[in-house]
N, C-alpha and C positions, 0 to 999 in steps of 0.2 A: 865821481867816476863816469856817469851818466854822458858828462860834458863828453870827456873825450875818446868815450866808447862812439856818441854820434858824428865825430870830426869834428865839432867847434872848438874855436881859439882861445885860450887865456892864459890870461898876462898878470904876472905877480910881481907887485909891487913892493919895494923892501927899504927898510933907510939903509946907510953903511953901516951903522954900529950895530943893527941886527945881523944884518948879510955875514957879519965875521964872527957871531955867534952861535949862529940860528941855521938848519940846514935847508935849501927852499925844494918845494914839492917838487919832486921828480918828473914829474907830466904834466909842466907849466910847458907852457908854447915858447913864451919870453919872460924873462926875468928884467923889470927895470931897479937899480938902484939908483934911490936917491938921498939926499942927505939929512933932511929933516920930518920927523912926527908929520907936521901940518903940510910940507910939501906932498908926502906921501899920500895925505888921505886926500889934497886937491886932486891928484894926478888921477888917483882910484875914481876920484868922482868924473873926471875927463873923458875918463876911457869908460864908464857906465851906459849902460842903458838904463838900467836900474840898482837899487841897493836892497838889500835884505841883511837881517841882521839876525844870525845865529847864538845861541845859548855862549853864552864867555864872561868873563871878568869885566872891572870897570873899564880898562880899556875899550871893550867893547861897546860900551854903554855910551862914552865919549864920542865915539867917532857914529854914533849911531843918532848922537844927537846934536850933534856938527851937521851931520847931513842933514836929517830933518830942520834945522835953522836954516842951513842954504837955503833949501827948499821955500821955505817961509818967506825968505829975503827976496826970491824970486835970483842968487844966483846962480845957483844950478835948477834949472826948470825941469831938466829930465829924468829927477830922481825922484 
């Protein structure tokens, strides 16, 4: 809430098969859908300055350690 009490911009990232199930935050800036799991958490890494990774389920854990490989790989260097 912090974000968009100060003005900053965020952008939520969705696949389709969510988007038609799932409702997205109401005080997102922009909404991108795209089609696939792994496109998704590329795009999310695109648009990062950093990543953080909050209390969730395996998904969470997946994509938190997707990042962290980037990272290591040296393909995403700003995460």
């Amino acid at each position: 809430m912090l974000l968009w009490r100060g003005g900053a911009s965020v952008t939520g990232v969705i696949t389709e098969k969510l988007h038609d199930v799932e409702v997205g935050h109401k005080n997102l800036t922009s909404l991108e859908v795209v089609s696939t799991m792994h496109e998704r958490k590329s795009r999310m890494a695109e648009l990062s300055d950093a990543i953080i990774s909050l209390p969730g389920g395996v998904g969470t854990w997946e994509e938190f350690f997707e990042a962290l490989a980037w990272n290591q790989l040296g393909i995403y260097s700003n995460l």
